[in-house]
Each structure stands twice: as structure tokens, then as C-alpha cells.
N, C-alpha and C positions, 0 to 999 in steps of 0.2 A: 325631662330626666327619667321619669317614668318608663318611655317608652323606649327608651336609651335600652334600659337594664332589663324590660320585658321581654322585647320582639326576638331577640336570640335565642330565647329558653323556648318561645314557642314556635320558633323556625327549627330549631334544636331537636323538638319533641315531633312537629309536620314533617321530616323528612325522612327520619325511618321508618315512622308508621305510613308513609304515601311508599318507600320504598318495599316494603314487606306486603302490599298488597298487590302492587304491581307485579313481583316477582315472578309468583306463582302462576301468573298470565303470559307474561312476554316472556321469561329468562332473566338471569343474572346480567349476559353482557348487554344489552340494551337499555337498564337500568343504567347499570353503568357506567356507559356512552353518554346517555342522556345526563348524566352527573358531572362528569368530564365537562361536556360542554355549557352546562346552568354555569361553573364552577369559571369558566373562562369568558359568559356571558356577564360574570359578576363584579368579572372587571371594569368591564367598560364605563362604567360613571366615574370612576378613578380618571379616564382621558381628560375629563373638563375641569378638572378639580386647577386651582390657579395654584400652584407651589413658587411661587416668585416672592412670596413674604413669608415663607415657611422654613425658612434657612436659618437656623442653630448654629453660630461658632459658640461651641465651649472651650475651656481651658481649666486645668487642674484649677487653678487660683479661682476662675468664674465660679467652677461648682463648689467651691468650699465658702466664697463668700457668700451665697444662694444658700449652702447648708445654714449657716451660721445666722445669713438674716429672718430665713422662715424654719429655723428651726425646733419652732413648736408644731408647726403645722407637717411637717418631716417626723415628727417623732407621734405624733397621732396618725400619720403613713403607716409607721412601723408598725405600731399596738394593732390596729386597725385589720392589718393584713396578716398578722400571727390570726385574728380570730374570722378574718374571713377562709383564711387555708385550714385550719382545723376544722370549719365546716366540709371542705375538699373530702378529706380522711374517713369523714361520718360512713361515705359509702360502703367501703371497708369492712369496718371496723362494723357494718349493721353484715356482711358476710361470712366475717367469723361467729360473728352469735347465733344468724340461722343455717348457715353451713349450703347455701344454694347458689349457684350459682348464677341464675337470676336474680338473687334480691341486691345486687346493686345499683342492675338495670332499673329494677323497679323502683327503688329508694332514688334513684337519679331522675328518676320519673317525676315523682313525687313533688321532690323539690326543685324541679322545675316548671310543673306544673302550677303547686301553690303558691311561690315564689313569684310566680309572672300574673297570677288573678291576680294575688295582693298589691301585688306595683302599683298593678294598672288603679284598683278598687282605691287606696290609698293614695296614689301618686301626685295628685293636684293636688295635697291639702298638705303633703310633706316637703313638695317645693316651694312651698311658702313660709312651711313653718319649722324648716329641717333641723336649726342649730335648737330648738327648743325639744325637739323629741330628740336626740340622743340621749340624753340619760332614760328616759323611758325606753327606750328602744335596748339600749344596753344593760338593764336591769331584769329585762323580759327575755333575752338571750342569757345571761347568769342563771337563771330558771332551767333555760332547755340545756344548756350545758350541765347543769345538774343532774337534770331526769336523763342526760346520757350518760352517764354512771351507773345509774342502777338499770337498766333498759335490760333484761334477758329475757325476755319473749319475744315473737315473730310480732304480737301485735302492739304490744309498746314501744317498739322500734321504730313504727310503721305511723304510729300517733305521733311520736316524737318527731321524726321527721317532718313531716307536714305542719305540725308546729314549729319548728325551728326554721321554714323555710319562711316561715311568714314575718316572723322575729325578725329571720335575717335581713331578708327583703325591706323592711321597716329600717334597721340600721344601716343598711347600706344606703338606700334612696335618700336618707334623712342625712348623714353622713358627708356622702358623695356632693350633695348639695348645698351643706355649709362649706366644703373644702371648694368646690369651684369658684363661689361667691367670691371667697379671700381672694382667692388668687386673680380672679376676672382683671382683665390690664393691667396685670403686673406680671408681663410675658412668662404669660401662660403656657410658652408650646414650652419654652426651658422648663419652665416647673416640671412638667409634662414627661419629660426626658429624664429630670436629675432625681424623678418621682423614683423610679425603678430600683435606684440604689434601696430603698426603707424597704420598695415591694422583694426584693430580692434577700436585705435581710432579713426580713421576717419572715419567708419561708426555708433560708439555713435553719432558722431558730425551731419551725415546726416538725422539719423535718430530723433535726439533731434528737427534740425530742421523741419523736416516731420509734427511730433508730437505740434511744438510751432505754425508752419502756416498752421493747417490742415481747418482753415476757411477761406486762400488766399493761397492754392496751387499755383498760378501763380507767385506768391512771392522767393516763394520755389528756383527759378532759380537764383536767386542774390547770394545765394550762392556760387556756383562753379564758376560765375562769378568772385567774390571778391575773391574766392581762387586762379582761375587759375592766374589772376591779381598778387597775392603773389607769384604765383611760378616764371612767369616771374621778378618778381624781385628778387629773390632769386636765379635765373636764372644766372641773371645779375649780382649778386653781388659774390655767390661761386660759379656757375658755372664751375668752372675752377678745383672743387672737382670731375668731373665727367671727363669718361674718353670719347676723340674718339670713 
């Protein structure tokens, strides 16, 4: 699981810094090219893959009975993804405070760089013991949501970040790992699919609010607060819906 959620931030972060240095040597269209074709080369392990038991019929009725049977674990979807997309916004919103047009780049840096040590550094010990740290893990992102509130300098922006990636990283691995557990042989690829609905409204929801405090972005962080707050108590109360 770890390695799931690592190896992208740092394929993510290895390919414009291998592209930026190439550049200046060959050219733009030969980078390029060479992109093109990685990009079409990346397919090909997709030829062997067996899709002959990977076929989904849904039906309105399916996915409402699906809603309705795992619908605590559908509604820790939703909480879950309001405060994984507020983390999205961070970039942003660290733009308006320093006013550069780098510092998103760099803040996207950041947290994916520290995001992908801590996977890795933590990652065997939270695939064993995921459903026990979410509440630690969600109590330690309540924190960094906090300090993104007051955050107006270049370099507590910069600390915050790098701390919240770590937080987050922490509650997503730990997270991501109790919701697989549940669902493991209990057709998973459907869950998989009817997932999207929770992931889709919880970013109308961040984004509705984006859109209603776009003249107190600093506001903006109460949100994932009050949600994360809902999850710990949802936490608490079905909790016990989620597996080791």
C-alpha cells in the first residue's frame, strides 16, 4: 500500500527535474518525442492484463442496494475526500499569501516529496495497523488544518506544508488500508466503481465551498476541520464497520 501511494509523487517529481535538465542539451522537441513515446511505451503491460473477470454490470437498483449495504463505509468516502481535496486547494491558497508564481510549484514539491519519504518510512507498520491510527492520524491533520489558518509568511507556509504532507500521507495509507480490508471479496472492482459517486461529492462540496469564501480563503480551512471532526466521530460510533 505504501508503495501504491509513493512511487507516483516520486515518478511525479523524476520527470520534470530529468526533463529540465535535458532540455537545455538536446531541445524542447526531442524531450518531447522521447515523452510521447515513454507515454505509449507505458502502455504495453496493460496488453497482458486478463480483463475476462473484470466486467461490472451495474443497475440503478445494484448501486442503491451497494449504497445502502456499505453505507458507512461510503459515507467515510465522502468525509475522507472533502479533506483529501482541501489538501488539493493548499497550493493555491500558499500563492495568494506569497504572491509568486513559483510557490505552488514548489509547495507541490514539498508535498510530494515529504509525502512519498513518509509512505515509504511508515508504510509497513501502517499496513498492519491502519484502522488503529486513523484517529491519530486525523487528530494530527486537525493541527495542520489549524496552523493553515494563521500561515502568513513565506516560511510557515513552507513548514506547514511539509508537515501536513506527512499527516496526510499517515491518514491516507492508514485509511486506504482499513477501507480495502472491508471491502476485500466483497466485489471489490463494484465498490471500486460506485466509490466515485462519495469521491465526486465530496469535491462539489469543496469546491461549492472554494467558490462561497473566495473573498476569505483563510476561512476555507474550517472546513476539513469540521469534517475531519465528523469522521472521528463516525469513527467512534461505526468504526467497528472497518476492518483491521
Amino acid at each position: 500500500m505504501s508503495w501504491f501511494f509513493a512511487l507516483p509523487n516520486i515518478f511525479g517529481i523524476l520527470g520534470p527535474i530529468i526533463s529540465s535538465i535535458l532540455i537545455p542539451f538536446v531541445g524542447f522537441w526531442p524531450v518531447f518525442c522521447i515523452s510521447i513515446v515513454g507515454l505509449l511505451i507505458s502502455y504495453l503491460p496493460l496488453v497482458s492484463v486478463n480483463d475476462r473477470d473484470l466486467k461490472i454490470r451495474l443497475s440503478f437498483s445494484s448501486v442503491i442496494r451497494r449504497l445502502i449495504r456499505n453505507k458507512t463505509v461510503f459515507l467515510f468516502e465522502f468525509l475522507e475526500n472533502i479533506i483529501e481535496e482541501s489538501e488539493w486547494f493548499w497550493s493555491i491558497y500558499v500563492f495568494l499569501i506569497i504572491g509568486s508564481l513559483t510557490a505552488p510549484g514548489i509547495v507541490g514539491s514539498c508535498q510530494a516529496i515529504g509525502g512519498s519519504l513518509f509512505t515509504l518510512i511508515i508504510g509497513h507498520y501502517v499496513n498492519k495497523k491502519g484502522k488503529q491510527l486513523i484517529p491519530l492520524a486525523s487528530l494530527l491533520l486537525l493541527v495542520v488544518f489549524l496552523l493553515k489558518i494563521v500561515s502568513w509568511t513565506p516560511l510557515t507556509a513552507y513548514i506547514v506544508t511539509v508537515a501536513g504532507s506527512f499527516m496526510l500521507s499517515l491518514f491516507v495509507v492508514s485509511y486506504y488500508s482499513a477501507i480495502y480490508r472491508t471491502v476485500k471479496s466483497d466485489d471489490e472492482e463494484e465498490f471500486m466503481v460506485i466509490r466515485e459517486i462519495s469521491t465526486v461529492a465530496g469535491r462539489i462540496v469543496v469546491f461549492g465551498a472554494m467558490f462561497l469564501l473566495q473573498q476569505h480563503l483563510r476561512y476555507f480551512f474550517i472546513l476539513p476541520i469540521f469534517v475531519t471532526l465528523l469522521l472521528l466521530v463516525l469513527y467512534r460510533w461505526r468504526g467497528s464497520h472497518l476492518k483491521s
